[in-house]
C-alpha positions as CSV (number, residue, x, y, z in Angstrom):
1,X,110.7,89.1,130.3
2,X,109.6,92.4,128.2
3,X,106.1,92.9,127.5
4,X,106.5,92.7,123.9
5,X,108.4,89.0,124.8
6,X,105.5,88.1,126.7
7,X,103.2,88.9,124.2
8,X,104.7,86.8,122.0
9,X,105.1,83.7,123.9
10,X,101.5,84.1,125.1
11,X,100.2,84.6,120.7
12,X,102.8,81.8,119.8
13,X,100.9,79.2,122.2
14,X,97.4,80.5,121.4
15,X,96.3,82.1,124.6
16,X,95.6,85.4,123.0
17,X,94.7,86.1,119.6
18,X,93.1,88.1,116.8
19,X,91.1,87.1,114.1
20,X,92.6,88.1,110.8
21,X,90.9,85.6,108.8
22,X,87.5,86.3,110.1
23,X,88.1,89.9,109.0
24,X,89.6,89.1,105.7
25,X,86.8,90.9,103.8
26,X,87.8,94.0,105.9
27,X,91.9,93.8,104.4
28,X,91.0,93.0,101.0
29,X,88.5,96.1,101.0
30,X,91.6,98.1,102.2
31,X,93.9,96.5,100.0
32,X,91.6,97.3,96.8
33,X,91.1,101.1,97.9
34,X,94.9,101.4,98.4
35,X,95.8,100.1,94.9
36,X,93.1,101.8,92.9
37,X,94.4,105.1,94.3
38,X,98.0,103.6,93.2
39,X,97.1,102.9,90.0
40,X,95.0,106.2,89.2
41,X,98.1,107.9,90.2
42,X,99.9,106.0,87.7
43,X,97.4,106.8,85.1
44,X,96.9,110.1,85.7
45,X,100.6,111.7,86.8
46,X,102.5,108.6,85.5
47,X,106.4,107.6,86.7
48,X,109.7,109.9,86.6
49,X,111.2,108.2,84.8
50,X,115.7,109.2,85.2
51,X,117.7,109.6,82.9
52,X,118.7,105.8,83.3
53,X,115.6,104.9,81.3
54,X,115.0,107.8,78.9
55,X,118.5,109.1,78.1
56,X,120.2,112.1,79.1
57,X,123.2,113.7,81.3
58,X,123.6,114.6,84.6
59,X,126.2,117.3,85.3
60,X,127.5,117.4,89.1
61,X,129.2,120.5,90.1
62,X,131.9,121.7,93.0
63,X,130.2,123.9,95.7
64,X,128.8,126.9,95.1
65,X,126.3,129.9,95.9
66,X,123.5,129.7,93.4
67,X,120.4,128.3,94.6
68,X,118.8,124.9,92.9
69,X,115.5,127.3,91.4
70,X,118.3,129.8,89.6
71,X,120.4,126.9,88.6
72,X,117.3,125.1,87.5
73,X,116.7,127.9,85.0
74,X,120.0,128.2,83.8
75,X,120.3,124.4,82.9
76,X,116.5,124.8,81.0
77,X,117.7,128.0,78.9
78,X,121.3,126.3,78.6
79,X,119.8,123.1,76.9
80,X,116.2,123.8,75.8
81,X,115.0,121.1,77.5
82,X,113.4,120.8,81.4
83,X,115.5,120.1,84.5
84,X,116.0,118.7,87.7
85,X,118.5,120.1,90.1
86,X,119.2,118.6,93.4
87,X,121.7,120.4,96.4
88,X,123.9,118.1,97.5
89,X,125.6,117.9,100.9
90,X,128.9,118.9,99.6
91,X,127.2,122.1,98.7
92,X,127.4,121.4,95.0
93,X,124.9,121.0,92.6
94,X,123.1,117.4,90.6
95,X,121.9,118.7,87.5
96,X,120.0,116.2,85.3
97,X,118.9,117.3,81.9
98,X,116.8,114.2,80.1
99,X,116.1,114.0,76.4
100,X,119.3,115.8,74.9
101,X,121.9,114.7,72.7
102,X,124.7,113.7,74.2
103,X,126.7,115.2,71.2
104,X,125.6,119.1,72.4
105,X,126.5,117.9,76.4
106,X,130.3,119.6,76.3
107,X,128.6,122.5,75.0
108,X,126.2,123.1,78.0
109,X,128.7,122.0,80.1
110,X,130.6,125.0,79.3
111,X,127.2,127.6,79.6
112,X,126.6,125.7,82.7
113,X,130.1,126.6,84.0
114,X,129.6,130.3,82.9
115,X,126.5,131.0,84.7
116,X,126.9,129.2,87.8
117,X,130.7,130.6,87.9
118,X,132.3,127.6,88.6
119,X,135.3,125.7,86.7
120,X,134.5,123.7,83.5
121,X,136.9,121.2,84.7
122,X,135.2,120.9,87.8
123,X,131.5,119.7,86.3
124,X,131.5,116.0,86.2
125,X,129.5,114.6,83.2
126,X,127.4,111.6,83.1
127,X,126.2,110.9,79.7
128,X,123.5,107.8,78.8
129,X,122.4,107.2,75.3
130,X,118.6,107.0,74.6
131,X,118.9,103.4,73.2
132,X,121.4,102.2,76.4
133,X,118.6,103.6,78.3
134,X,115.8,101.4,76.6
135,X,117.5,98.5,77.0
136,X,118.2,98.5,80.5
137,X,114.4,99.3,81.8
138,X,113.6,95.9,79.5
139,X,116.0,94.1,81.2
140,X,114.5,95.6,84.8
141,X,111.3,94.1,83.5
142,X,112.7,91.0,82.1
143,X,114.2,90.9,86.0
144,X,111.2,91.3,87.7
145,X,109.0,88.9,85.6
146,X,112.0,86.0,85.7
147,X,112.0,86.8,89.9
148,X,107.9,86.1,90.3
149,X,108.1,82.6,87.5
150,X,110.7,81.7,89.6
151,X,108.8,82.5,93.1
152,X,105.6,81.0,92.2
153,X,107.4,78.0,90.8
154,X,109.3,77.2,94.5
155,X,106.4,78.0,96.7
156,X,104.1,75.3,94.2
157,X,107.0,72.7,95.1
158,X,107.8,73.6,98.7
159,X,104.4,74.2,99.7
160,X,101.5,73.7,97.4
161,X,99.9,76.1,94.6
162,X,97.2,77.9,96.5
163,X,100.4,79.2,98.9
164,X,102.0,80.5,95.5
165,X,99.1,81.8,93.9
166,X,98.9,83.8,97.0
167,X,102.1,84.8,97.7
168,X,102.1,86.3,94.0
169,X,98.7,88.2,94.7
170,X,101.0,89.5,97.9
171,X,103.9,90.4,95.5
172,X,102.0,92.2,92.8
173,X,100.2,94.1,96.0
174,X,103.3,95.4,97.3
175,X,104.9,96.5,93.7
176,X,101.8,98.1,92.8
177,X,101.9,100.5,95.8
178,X,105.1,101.2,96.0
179,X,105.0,101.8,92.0
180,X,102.1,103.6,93.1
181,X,103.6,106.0,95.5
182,X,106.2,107.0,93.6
183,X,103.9,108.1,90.6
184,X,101.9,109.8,93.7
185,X,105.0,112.1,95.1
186,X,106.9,112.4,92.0
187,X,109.8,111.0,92.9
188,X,112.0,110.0,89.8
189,X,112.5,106.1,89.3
190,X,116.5,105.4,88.5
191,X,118.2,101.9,88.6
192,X,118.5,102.4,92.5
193,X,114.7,102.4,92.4
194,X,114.5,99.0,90.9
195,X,117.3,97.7,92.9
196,X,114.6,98.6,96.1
197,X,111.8,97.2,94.4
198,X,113.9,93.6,94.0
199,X,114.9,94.1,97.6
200,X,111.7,94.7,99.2
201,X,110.1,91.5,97.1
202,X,112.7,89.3,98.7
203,X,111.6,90.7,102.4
204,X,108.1,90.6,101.7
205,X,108.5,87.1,100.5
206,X,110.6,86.0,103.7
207,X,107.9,87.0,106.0
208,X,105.1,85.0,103.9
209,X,107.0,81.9,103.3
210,X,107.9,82.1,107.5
211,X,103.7,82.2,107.8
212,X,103.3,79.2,105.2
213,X,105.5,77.5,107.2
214,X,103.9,77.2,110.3
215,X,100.7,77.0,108.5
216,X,101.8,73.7,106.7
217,X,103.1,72.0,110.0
218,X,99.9,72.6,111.5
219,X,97.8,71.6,108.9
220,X,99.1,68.5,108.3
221,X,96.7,66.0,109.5
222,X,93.9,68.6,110.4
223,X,91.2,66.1,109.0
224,X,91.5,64.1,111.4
225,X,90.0,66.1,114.0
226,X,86.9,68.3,114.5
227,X,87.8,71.2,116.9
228,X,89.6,73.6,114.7
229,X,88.9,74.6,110.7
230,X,91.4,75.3,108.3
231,X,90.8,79.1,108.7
232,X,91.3,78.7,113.0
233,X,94.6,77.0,112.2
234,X,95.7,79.5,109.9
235,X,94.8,82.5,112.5
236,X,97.3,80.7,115.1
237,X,100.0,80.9,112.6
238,X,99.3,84.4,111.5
239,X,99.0,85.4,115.4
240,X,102.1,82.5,116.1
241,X,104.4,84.6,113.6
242,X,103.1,88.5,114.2
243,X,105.7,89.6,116.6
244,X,108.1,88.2,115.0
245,X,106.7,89.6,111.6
246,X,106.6,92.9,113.3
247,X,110.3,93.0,114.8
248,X,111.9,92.0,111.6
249,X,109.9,94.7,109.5
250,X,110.7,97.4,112.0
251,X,114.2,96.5,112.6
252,X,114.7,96.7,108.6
253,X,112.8,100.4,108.7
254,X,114.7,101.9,110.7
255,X,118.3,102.4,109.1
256,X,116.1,102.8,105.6
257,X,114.1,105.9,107.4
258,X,117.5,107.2,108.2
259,X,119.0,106.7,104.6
260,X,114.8,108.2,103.7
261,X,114.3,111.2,106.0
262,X,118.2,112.3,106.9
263,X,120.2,110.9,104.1
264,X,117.2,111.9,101.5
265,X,115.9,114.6,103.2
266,X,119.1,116.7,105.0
267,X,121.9,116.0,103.2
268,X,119.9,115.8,99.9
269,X,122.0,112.6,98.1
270,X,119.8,111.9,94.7
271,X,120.5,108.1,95.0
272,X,119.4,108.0,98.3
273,X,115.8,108.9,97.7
274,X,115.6,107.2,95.0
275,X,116.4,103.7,97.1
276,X,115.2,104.4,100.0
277,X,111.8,105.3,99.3
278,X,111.3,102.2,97.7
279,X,112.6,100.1,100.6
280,X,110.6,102.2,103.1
281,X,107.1,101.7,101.0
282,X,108.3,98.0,99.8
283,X,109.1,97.1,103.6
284,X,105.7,98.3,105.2
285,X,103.3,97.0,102.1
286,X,105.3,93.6,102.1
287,X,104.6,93.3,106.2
288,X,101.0,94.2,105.9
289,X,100.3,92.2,102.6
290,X,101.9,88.9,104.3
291,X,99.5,89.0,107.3
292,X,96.8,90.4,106.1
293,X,96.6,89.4,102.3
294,X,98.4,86.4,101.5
295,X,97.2,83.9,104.7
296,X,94.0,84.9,104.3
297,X,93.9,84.5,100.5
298,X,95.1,80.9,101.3
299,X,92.1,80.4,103.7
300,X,89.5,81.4,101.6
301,X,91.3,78.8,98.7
302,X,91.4,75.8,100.6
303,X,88.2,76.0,102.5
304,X,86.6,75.4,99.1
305,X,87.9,72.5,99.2
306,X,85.8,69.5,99.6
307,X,87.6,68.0,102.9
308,X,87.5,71.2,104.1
309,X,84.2,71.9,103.5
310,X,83.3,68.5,105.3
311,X,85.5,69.5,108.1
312,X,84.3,73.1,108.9
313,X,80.8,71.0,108.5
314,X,81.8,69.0,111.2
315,X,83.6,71.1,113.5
316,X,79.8,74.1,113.5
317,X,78.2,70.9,114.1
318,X,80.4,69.9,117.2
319,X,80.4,73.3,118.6
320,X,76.6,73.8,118.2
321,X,75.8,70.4,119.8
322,X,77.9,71.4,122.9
323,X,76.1,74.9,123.0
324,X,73.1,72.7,123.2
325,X,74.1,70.7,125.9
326,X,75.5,73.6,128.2
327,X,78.8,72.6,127.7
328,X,82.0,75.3,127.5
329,X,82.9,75.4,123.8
330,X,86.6,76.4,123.0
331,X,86.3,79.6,120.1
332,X,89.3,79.0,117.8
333,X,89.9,83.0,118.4
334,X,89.0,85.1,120.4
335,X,89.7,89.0,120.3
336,X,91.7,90.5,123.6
337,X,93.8,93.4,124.3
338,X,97.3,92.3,124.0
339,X,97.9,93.2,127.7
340,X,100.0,91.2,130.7
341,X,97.3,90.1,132.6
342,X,97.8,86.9,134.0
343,X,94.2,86.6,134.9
344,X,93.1,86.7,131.9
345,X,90.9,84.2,130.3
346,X,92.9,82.1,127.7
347,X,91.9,81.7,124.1
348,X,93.2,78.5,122.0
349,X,94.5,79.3,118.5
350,X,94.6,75.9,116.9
351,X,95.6,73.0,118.6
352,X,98.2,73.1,121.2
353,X,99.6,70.8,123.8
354,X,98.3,71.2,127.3
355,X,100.2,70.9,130.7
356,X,100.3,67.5,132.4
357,X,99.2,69.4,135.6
358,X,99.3,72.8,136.9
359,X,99.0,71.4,140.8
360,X,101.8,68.8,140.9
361,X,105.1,69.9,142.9
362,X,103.0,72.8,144.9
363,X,103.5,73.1,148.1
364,X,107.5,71.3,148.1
365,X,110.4,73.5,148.8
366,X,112.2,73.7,145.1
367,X,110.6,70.5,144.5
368,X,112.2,68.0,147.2
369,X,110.3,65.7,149.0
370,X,109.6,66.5,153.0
């Protein structure tokens, strides 16, 4: 078995572990710093907003020899209005001029095609109309606010409020940085960027519900016991769930740091960037804010609780009467390095099942009798 396999066998039954809870104050300080510096750069640079939301056109050319700066200044003195210019991999050119009228575009189409040298015929036009453009960032928003009723709503009936009100705290997280980012490097929001954003919600949202999950079956009659409080059960699922969490999330950024950094990057597609920054951001804040934000948020809710007040109450209690009396007291977590020592001293997680007998069958050739 691979190391990484082991690990997560040994995290799944509790013999290792790490205390997210217990450090939640430590994430949610993170977290804060991370989304104030997202939302100052939204105040203070604000979004790119494409030509998608603010009207425009976007002329794409045939190959040819002028650079993007020169061709930048000939679309700005052809239509009196600021440009972006991007070099595709086909060696032509993406030239996106926001705020004209679309009435004037044949006509700097045709100075376009003059100074660049290239055939009028051969410049694609892609016109959108300030109002079209309006009306689809509402509907973007109209999306995304239909997407999180419709979230918090399920996770309230398949788990229980506190794991919704959560998993939206996650949600907003993850938008907010991503949102955030973008306002930070400048890179210009299009319909591909909301596409990403919807995309990376539903990921993020996997990997908290998959959490919740485990968390719920454990939980269930957790009263009834004094060894473990709600917050101990909730660090095994956390630490039950992490590799998993971890393979998914870098499985999914792989193919979208390709499509980021050599799609993007290299062959310098427009659309790409756009999407794939999203994703890459989305996909990394959505795998942090599960573990790290939303479990512990559901922690700190329910241990206000009055059962699990009286429990936790009961369970210091236990534990400090068998410090008293010399006896070995099991910590719910206790903090290792995630190493393949066998020798290792376990930790228990939560409850788990024990084996009937470590001793029974040694010393008997493949278990037959002499």
């Amino acid at each position: 078995m691979s190391k990484l396999g082991t690990l997560g066998a040994r995290l799944h039954r509790g013999e290792i572990g790490y205390d997210f809870v217990g450090k939640r104050k430590i994430w949610y300080g993170l977290s804060i710093l991370i989304t104030i510096t997202a939302i100052l750069g939204l105040t203070v640079g604000g979004l790119n907003m494409g030509i998608e939301f603010r009207g425009g056109a976007v002329f794409t050319t045939e190959k040819t020899s002028v650079s993007v700066d020169q061709a930048e200044t000939y679309a700005e003195e052809a239509s009196g209005h600021d440009a972006i210019v991007q070099k595709l991999g086909s060696g032509g050119l993406r030239i996106q001029i926001a705020g004209i009228d679309t009435g004037k575009s044949d006509e700097i189409k045709n100075v376009l095609a003059k100074d660049l040298n290239v055939d009028p015929e051969k410049i694609a036009a892609d016109l959108v109309g300030p109002s079209w453009g309006e009306d689809i960032a509402n509907k973007a928003w109209q999306g995304l606010v239909i997407f999180m009723i419709l979230v918090v709503i399920y996770l309230a009936i398949a788990f229980e409020w506190r794991m919704a009100v959560a998993a939206l705290v996650a949600l907003i997280h993850d938008i907010t940085i991503t949102v955030g980012i973008y306002a930070l490097v400048g890179f210009e929001v299009t319909s591909g960027t909301v596409i990403g954003l919807l995309t990376i919600l539903g990921y993020s949202l996997y990997d908290t519900v998959v959490v919740f999950d485990s968390l719920k079956e454990q939980t269930k009659d957790i009263t009834k016991q004094t060894r473990w409080t709600y917050s101990d059960v909730a660090d095994r699922s956390i630490n039950g769930t992490l590799v998993r969490s971890i393979n998914t999330t870098v499985v999914a950024l792989l193919p979208v740091a390709a499509l980021l950094f050599i799609g993007g990057g290299v062959l310098g597609a427009g659309m790409l960037n756009d999407i794939s920054l999203s994703l890459f951001v989305g996909l990394a804040a959505g795998a942090y804010s599960s573990i790290f934000i939303a479990t512990p948020l559901v922690a700190d809710l329910k241990e206000r609780e009055p059962q699990m007040k009286a429990l936790r109450k009961r369970v210091l209690a236990k534990r400090a009467q068998a410090a008293a009396q010399g006896e070995s007291v099991e910590e719910p977590v206790v903090e290792e390095e995630f190493d393949d020592d066998e020798d290792a001293t376990p930790a228990v997680v939560g409850p788990r099942n024990q084996p009937a007998s470590r001793n029974r069958g040694r010393g008997r050739p493949s278990g037959k009798r002499r």
